[in-house]
ChimeraX commands (.cxc) that place a marker at each C-alpha (Angstrom):
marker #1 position -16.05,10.33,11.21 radius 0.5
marker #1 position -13.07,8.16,10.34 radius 0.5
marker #1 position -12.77,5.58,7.35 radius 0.5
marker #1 position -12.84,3.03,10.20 radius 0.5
marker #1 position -16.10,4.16,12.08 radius 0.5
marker #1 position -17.79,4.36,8.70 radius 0.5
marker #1 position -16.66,1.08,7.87 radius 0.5
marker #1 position -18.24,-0.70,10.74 radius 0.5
marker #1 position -21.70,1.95,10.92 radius 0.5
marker #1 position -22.24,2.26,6.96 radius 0.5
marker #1 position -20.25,-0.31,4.69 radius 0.5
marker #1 position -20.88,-3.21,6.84 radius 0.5
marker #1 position -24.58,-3.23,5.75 radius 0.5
marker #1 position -23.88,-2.26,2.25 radius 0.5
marker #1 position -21.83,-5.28,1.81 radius 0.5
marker #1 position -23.73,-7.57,3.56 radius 0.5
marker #1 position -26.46,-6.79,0.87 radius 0.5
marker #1 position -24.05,-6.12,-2.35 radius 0.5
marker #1 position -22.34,-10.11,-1.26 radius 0.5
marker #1 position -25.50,-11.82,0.30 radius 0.5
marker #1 position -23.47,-12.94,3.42 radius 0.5
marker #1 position -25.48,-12.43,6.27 radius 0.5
marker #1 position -22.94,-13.06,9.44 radius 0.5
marker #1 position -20.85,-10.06,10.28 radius 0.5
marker #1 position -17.76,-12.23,10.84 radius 0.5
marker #1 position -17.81,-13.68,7.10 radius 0.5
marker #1 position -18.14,-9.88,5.63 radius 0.5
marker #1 position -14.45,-9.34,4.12 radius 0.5
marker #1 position -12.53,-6.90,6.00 radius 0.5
marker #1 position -8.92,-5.02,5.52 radius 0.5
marker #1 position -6.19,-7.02,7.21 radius 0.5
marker #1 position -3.07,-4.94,6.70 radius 0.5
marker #1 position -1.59,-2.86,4.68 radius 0.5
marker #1 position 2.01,-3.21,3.21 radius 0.5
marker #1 position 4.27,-0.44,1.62 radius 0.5
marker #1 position 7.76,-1.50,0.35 radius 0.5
marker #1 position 10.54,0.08,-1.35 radius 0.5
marker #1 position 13.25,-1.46,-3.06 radius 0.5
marker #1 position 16.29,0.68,-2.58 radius 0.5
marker #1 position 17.99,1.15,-5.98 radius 0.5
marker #1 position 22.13,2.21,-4.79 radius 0.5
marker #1 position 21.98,0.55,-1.70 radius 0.5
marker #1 position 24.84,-1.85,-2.68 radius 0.5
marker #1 position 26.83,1.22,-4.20 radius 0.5
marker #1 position 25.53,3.60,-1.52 radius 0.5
marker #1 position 24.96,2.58,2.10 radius 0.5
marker #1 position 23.26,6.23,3.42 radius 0.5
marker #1 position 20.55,6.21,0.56 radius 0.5
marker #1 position 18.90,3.74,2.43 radius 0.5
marker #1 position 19.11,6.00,5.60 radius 0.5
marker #1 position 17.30,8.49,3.42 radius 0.5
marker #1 position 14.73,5.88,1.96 radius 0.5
marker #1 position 14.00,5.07,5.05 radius 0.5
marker #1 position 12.95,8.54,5.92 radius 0.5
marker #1 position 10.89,9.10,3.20 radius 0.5
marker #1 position 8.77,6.07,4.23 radius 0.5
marker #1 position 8.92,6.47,7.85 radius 0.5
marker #1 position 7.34,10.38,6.67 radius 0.5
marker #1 position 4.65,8.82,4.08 radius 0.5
marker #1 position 3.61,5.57,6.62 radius 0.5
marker #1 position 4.09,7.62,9.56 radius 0.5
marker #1 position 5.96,4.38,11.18 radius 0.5
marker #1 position 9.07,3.16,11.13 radius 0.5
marker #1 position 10.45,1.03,8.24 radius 0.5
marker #1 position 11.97,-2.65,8.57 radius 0.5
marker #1 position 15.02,-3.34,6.54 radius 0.5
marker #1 position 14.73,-5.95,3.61 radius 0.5
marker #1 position 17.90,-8.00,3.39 radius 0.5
marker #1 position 18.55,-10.25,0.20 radius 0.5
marker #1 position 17.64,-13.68,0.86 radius 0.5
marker #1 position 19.77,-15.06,-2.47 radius 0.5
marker #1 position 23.28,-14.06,-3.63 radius 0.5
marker #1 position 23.21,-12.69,-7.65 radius 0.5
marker #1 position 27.21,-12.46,-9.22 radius 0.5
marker #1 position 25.70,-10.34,-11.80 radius 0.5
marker #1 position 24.01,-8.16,-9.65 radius 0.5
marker #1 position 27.21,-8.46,-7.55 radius 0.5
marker #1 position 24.50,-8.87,-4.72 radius 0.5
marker #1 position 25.12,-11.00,-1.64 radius 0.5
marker #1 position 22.66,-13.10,0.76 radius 0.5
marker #1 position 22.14,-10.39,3.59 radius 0.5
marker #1 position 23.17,-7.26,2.05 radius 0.5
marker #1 position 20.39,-4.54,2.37 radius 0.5
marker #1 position 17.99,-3.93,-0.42 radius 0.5
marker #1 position 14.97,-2.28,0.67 radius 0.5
marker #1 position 12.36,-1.64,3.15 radius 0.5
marker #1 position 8.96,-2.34,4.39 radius 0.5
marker #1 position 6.35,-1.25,6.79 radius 0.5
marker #1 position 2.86,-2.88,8.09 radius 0.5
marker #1 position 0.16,-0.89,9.01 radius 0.5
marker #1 position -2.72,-2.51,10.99 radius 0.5
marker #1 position -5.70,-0.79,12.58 radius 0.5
marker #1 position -6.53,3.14,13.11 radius 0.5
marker #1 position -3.39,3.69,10.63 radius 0.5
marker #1 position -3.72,1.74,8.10 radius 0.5
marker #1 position -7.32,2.94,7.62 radius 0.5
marker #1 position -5.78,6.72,8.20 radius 0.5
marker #1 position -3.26,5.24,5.41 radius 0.5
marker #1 position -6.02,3.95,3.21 radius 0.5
marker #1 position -8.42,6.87,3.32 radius 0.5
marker #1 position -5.02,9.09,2.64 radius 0.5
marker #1 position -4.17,6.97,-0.76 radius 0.5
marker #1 position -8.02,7.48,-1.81 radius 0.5
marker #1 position -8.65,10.65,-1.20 radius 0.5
marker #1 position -5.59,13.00,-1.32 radius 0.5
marker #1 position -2.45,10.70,-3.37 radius 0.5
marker #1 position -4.41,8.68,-6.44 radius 0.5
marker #1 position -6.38,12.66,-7.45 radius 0.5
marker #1 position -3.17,14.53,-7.96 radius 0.5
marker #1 position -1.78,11.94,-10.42 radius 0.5
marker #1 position -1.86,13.14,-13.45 radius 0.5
marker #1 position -4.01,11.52,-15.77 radius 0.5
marker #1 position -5.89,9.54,-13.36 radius 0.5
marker #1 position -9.06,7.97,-14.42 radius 0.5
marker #1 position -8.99,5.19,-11.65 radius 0.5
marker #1 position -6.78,2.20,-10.92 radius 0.5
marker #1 position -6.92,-0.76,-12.83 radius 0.5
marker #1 position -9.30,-3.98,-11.67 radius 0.5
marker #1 position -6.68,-6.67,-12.38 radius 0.5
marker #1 position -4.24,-5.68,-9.59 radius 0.5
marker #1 position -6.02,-8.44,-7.42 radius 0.5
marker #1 position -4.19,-11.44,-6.70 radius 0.5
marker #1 position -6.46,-14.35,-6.58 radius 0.5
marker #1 position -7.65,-14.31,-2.88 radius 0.5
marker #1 position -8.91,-10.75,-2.78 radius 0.5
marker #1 position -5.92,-8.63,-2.20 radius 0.5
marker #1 position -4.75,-5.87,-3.86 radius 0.5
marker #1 position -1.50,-4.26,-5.22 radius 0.5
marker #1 position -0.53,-0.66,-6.36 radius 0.5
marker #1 position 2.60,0.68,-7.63 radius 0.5
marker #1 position 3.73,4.05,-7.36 radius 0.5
marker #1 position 6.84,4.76,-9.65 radius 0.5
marker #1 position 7.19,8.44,-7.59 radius 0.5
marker #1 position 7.27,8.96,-3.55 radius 0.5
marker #1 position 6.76,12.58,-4.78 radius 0.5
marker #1 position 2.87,12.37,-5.00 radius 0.5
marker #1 position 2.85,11.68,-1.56 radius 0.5
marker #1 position 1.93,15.26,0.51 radius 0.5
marker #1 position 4.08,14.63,3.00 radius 0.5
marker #1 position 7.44,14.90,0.48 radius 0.5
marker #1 position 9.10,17.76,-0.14 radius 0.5
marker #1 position 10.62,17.62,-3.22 radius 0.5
marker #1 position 13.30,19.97,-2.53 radius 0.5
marker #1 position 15.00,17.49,-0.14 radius 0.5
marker #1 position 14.89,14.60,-1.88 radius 0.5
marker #1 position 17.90,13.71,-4.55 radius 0.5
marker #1 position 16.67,10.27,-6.18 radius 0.5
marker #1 position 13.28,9.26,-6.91 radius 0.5
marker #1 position 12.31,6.04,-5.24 radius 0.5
marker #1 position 9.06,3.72,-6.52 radius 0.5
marker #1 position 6.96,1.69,-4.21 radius 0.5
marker #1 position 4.47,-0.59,-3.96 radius 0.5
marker #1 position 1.11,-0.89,-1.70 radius 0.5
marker #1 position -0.10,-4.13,-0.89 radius 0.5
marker #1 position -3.85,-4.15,0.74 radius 0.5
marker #1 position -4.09,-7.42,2.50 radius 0.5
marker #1 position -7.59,-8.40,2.83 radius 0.5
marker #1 position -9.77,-11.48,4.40 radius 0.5
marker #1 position -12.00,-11.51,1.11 radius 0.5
marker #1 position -12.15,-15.44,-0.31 radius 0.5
marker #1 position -11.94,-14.17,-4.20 radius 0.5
marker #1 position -11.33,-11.28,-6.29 radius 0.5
marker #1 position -15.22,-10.47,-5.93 radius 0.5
marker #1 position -15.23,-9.77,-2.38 radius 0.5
marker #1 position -11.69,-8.01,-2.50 radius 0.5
marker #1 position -13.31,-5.91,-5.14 radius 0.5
marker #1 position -17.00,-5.35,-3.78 radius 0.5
marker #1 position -14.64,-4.27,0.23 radius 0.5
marker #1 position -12.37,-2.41,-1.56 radius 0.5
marker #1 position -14.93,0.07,-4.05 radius 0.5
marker #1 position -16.94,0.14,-0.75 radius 0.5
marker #1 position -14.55,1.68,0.76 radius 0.5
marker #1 position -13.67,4.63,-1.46 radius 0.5
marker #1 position -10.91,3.02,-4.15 radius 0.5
marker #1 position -11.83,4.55,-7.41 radius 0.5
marker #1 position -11.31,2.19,-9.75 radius 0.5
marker #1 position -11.22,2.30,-13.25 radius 0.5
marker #1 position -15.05,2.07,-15.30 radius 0.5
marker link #1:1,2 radius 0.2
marker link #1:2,3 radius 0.2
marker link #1:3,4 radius 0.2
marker link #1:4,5 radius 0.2
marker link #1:5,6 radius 0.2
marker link #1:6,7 radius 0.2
marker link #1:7,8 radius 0.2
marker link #1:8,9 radius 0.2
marker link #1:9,10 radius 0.2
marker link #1:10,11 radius 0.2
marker link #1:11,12 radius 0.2
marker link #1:12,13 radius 0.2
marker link #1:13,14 radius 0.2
marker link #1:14,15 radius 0.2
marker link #1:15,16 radius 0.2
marker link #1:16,17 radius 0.2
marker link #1:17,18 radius 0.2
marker link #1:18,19 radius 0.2
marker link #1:19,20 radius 0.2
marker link #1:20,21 radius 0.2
marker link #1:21,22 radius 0.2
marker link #1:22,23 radius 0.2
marker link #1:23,24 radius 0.2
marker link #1:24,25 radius 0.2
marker link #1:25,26 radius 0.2
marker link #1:26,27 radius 0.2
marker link #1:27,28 radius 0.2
marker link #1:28,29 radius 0.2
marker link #1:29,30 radius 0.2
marker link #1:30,31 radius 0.2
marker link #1:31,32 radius 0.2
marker link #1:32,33 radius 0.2
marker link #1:33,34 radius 0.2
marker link #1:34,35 radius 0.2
marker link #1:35,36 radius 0.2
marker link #1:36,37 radius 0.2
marker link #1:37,38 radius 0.2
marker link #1:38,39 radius 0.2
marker link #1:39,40 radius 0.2
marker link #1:40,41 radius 0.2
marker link #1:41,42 radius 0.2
marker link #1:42,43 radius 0.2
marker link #1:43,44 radius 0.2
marker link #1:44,45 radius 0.2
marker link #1:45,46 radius 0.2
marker link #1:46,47 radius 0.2
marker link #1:47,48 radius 0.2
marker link #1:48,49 radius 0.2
marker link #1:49,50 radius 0.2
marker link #1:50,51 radius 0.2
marker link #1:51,52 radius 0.2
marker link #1:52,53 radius 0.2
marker link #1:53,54 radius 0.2
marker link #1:54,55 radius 0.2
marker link #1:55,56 radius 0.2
marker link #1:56,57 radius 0.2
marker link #1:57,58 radius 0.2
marker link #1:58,59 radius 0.2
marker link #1:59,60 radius 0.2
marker link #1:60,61 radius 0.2
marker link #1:61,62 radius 0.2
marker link #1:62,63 radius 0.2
marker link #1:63,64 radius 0.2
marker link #1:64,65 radius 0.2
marker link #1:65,66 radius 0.2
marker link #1:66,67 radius 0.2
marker link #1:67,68 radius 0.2
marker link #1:68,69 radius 0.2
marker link #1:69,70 radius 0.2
marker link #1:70,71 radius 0.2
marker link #1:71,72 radius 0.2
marker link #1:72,73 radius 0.2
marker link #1:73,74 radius 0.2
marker link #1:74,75 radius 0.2
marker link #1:75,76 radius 0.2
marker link #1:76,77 radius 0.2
marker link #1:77,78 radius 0.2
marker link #1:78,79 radius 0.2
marker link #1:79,80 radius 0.2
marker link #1:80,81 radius 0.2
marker link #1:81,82 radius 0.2
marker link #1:82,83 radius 0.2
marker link #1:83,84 radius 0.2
marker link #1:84,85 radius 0.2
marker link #1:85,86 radius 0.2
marker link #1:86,87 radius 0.2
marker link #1:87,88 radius 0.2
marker link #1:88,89 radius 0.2
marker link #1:89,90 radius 0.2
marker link #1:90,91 radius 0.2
marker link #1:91,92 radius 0.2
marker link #1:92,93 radius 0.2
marker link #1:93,94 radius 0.2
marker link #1:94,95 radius 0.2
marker link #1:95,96 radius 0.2
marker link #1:96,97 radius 0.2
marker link #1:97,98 radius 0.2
marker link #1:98,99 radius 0.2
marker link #1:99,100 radius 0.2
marker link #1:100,101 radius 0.2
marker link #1:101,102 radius 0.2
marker link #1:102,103 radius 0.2
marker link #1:103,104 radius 0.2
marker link #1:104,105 radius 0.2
marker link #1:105,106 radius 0.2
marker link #1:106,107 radius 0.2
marker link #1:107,108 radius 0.2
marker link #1:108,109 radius 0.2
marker link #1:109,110 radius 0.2
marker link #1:110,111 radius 0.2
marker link #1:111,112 radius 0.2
marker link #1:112,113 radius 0.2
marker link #1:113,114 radius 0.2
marker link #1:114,115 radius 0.2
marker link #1:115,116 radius 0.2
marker link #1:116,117 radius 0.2
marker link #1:117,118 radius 0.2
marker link #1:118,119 radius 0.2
marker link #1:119,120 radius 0.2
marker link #1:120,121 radius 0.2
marker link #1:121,122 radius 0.2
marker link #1:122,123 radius 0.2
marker link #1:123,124 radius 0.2
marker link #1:124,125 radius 0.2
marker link #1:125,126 radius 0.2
marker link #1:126,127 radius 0.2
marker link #1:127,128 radius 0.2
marker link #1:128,129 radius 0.2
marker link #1:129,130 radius 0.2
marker link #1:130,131 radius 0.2
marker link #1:131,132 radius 0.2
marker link #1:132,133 radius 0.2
marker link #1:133,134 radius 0.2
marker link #1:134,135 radius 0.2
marker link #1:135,136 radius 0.2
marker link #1:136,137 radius 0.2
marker link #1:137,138 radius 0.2
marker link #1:138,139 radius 0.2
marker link #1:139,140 radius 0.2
marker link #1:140,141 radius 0.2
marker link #1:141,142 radius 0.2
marker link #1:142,143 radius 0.2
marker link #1:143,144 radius 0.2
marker link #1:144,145 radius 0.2
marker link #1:145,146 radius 0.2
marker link #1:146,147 radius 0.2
marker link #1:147,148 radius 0.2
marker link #1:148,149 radius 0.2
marker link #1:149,150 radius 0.2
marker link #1:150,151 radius 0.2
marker link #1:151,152 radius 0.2
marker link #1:152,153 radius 0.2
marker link #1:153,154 radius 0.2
marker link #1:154,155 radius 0.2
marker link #1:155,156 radius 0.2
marker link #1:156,157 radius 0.2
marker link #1:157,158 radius 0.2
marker link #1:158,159 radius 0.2
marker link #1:159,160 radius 0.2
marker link #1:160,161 radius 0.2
marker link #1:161,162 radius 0.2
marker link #1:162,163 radius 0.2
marker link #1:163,164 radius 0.2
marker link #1:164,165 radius 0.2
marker link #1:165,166 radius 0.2
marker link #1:166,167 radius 0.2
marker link #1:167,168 radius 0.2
marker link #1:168,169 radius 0.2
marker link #1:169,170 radius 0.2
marker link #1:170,171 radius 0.2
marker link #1:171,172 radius 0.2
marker link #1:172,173 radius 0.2
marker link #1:173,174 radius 0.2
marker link #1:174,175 radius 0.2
marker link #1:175,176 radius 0.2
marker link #1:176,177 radius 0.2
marker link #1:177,178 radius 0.2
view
């Protein structure tokens, strides 16, 4: 049984309890979630976001969008338009295949894990997690990859407040922090 068939047999009830919200529809949900990379030579070097790209494309398992600049920086000799980094979505069966992945294979084989931190939430529920590595992602081989690249997961949810972001997301297998 999938994250997502659990979700709607098991953790459905379990939150309607832990919240007190009796309607189905109200119960907070996962919307989407986002995994960007910002590209660290891709002014100096225009094929490093080629191979970005295919280290997200193998960790999302979809293909990345590229992030353009939207301001021009002198002293980042950056321009409006030039490429800096890239994004994917994931909605539905994969980003609860994505989810499940992050909680059950990718946050264990950090080293000195002991949970991620509660105050990640923005105020409406969702939640944000930075990797500074690609490389504790299975799906890397470390062999073929020449520069370490960081990025971010953002876990877009329909929760009103932090409590409901929090109460969905533990539900759900995140292993936060005691």
């Amino acid at each position: 049984m999938n994250l997502q068939e659990k979700f709607i047999k098991e953790i459905v009830g379990q939150l309607k309890k832990e919240l007190g919200i009796k309607n189905n529809m109200a119960l907070p949900k996962l919307l989407k979630i986002v995994v960007n990379m910002g590209v660290k030579d891709a002014l100096l070097d225009k094929k490093s976001v080629e191979k970005a790209a295919g280290i997200l494309a193998q960790i999302s398992g979809q293909k990345p969008k590229v992030t353009k600049a939207k301001k021009s920086i002198a002293t980042f000799k950056l321009r409006a338009g030039d490429e800096v980094g890239l994004a994917v979505t994931l909605r539905g069966k994969r980003m609860y295949d994505f989810f499940e992945k992050i909680t059950t294979i990718v946050l264990p084989r950090l080293r000195d894990f002991h949970g991620v931190k509660t105050t990640s939430f923005d105020k409406h529920g969702n939640y944000t997690l930075g990797f500074v590595e690609s490389a504790v992602f299975p799906e890397i081989d470390l062999a073929k990859v020449d520069k370490i690249q960081g990025l971010e997961i953002s876990i877009v949810t329909t929760a009103r407040d932090n409590k409901e972001g929090f109460a969905l997301l533990k539900a759900l297998g995140m292993p936060f922090k005691k």
